[in-house]
C-alpha positions in Angstrom: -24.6 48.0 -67.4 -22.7 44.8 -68.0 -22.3 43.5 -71.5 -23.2 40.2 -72.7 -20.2 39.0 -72.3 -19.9 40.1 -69.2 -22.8 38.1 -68.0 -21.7 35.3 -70.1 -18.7 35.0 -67.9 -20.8 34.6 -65.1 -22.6 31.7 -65.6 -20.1 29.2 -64.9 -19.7 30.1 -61.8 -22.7 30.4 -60.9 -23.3 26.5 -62.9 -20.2 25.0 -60.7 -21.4 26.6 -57.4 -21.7 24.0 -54.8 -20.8 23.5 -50.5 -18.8 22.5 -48.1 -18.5 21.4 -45.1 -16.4 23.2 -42.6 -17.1 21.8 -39.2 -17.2 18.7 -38.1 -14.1 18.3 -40.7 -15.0 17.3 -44.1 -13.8 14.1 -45.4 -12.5 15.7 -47.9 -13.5 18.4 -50.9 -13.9 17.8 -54.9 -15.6 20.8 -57.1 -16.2 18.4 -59.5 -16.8 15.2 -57.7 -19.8 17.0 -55.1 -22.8 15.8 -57.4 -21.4 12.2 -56.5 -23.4 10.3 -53.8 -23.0 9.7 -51.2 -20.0 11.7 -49.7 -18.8 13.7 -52.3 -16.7 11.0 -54.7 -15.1 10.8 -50.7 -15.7 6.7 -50.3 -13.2 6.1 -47.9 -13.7 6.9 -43.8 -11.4 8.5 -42.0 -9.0 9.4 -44.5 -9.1 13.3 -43.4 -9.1 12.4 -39.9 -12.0 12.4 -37.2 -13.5 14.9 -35.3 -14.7 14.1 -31.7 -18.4 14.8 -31.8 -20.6 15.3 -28.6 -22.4 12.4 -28.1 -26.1 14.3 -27.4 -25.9 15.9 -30.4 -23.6 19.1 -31.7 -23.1 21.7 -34.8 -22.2 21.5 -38.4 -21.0 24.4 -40.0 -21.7 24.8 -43.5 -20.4 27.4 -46.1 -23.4 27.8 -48.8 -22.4 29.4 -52.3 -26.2 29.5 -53.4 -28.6 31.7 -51.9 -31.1 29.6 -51.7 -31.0 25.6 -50.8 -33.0 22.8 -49.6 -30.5 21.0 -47.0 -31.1 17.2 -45.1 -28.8 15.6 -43.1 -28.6 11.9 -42.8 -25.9 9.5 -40.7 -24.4 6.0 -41.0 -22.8 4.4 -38.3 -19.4 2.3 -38.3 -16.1 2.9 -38.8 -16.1 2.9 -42.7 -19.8 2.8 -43.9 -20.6 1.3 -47.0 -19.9 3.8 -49.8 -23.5 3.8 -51.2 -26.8 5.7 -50.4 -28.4 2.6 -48.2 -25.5 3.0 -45.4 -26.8 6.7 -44.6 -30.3 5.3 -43.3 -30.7 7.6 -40.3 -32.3 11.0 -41.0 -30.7 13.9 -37.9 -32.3 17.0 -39.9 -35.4 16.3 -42.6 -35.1 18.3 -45.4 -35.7 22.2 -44.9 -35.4 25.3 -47.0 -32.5 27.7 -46.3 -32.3 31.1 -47.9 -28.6 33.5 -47.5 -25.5 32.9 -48.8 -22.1 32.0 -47.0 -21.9 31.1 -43.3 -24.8 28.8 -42.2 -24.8 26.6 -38.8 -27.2 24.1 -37.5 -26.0 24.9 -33.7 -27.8 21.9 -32.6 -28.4 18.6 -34.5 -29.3 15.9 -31.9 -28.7 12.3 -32.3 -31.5 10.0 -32.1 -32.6 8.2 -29.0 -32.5 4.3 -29.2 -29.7 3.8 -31.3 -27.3 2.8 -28.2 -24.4 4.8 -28.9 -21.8 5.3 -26.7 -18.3 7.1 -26.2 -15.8 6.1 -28.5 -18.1 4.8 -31.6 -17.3 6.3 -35.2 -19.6 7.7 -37.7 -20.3 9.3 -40.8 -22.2 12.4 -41.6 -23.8 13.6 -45.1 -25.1 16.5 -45.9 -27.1 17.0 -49.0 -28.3 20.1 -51.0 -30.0 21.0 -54.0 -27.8 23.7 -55.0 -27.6 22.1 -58.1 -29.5 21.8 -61.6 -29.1 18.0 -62.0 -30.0 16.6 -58.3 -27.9 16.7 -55.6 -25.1 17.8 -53.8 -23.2 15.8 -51.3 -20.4 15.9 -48.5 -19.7 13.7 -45.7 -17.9 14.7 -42.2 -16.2 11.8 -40.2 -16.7 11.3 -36.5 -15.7 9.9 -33.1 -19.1 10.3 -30.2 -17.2 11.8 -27.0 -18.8 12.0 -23.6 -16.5 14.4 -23.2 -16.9 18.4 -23.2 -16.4 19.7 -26.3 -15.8 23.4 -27.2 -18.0 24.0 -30.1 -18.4 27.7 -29.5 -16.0 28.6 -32.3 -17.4 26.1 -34.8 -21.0 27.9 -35.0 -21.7 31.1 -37.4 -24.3 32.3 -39.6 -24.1 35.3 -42.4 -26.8 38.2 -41.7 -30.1 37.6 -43.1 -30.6 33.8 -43.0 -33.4 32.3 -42.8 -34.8 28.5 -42.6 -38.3 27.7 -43.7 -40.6 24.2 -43.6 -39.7 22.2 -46.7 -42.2 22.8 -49.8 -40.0 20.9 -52.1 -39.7 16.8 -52.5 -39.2 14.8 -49.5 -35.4 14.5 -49.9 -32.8 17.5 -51.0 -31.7 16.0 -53.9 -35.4 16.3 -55.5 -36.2 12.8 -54.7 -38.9 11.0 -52.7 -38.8 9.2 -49.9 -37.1 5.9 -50.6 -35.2 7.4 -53.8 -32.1 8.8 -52.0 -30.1 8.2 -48.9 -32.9 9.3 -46.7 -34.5 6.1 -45.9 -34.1 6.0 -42.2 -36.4 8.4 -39.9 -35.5 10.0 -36.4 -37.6 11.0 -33.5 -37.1 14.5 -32.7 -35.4 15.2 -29.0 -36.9 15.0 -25.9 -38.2 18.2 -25.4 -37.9 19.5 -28.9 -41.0 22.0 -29.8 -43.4 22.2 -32.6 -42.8 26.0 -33.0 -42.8 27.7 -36.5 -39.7 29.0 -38.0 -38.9 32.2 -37.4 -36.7 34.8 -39.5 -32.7 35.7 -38.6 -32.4 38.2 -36.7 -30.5 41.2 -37.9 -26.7 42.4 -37.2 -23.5 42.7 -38.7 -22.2 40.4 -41.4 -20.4 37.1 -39.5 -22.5 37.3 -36.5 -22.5 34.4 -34.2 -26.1 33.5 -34.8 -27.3 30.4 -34.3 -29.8 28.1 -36.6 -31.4 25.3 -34.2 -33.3 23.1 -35.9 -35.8 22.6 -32.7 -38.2 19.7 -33.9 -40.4 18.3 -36.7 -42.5 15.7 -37.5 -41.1 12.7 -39.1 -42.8 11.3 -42.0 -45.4 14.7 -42.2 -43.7 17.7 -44.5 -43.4 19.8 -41.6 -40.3 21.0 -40.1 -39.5 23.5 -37.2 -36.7 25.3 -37.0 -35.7 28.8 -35.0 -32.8 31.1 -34.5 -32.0 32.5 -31.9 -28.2 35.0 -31.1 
């Protein structure tokens, strides 16, 4: 049995615990700073280097140190997007609820149709948690759309036992409505995309290369469909 202050010891890092980004590269990485909106205390584009991103959409890998998170993810286009909230006005993933520690992939987060973006254009993406007591979490990921292949296969893993569930929290990760974060902008899901439920992780070994696929929702309603699949 552990003593007291055994347990004490605990708490802080448990308190601190936050996430990062490991794929596209993460602008950059501050355990102290990762409560700051928008990107992390991160205000600068670019400064980490870019990752070439396919331009219909591709993974982001994200290493979780809570067991349990809400998780949204927004972009802002340009080469170095305003450092506040506003700039991040178009919403790739709604919020959703994640539960599992570690390894957790969104194998495919498709861009938005109508935006008219082609080969070569930079962006910015942020990713926003609640795996913290005060409001959010945030990190950003800095990217250059290529119509070229890109080998992604290595970039995509999930820890056993994950799961993703409709959101039944506020509207934003960060515990905030709609119109109160960085979350202001709306996408229509992909051609194609379903309205199926979300389903549980399949079981295997720890580090299996499962993949979470976010495969449609509907914008504006608090509904949001997700699968995994191996």
């Amino acid at each position: 049995m552990f003593s007291q202050t055994a347990l004490l010891a605990l708490l802080p890092a448990l308190v601190s615990a936050h996430f990062q980004i490991e794929w596209p590269q993460a602008r950059g990485f501050s355990e102290d700073n990762t409560v700051n909106g928008p990107c992390g205390g991160f205000p600068n584009a670019g400064a980490e280097g870019r990752t070439m991103w396919p331009i219909q959409g591709g993974p982001i890998q994200l290493n979780l140190e809570h067991t349990e998170s809400r998780i949204q993810v927004n972009m802002a286009l340009g080469n170095n997007p305003a450092n506040t909230a506003d700039a991040f006005n178009i919403s790739l993933v709604p919020t959703f609820q994640e539960r599992g520690p570690n390894d957790f992939c969104l194998s495919s987060v498709p861009v938005p149709e109508g935006l008219n973006i082609t080969s070569g254009m930079n962006a910015t993406l942020q990713v926003i948690t609640n795996g913290d007591p005060d409001g959010g979490l945030y990190n950003c990921a800095d990217i250059t759309f290529t119509d070229q292949a890109v080998d992604t296969s290595s970039h995509c893993t999930n820890s056993t036992g994950i799961q993703v569930s409709a959101n039944e929290g506020p509207a934003n990760a960060n515990g905030t409505e709609s119109g109160d974060s960085s979350a202001s902008g709306s996408a229509s899901p992909s051609a194609g995309a379903s309205s199926t439920g979300a389903a549980a992780a399949p079981s295997g070994s720890a580090g299996a290369a499962t993949a979470v696929e976010v495969a449609g929702w509907m914008v504006g309603a608090a509904a949001i469909a997700a699968g995994l699949a191996l």
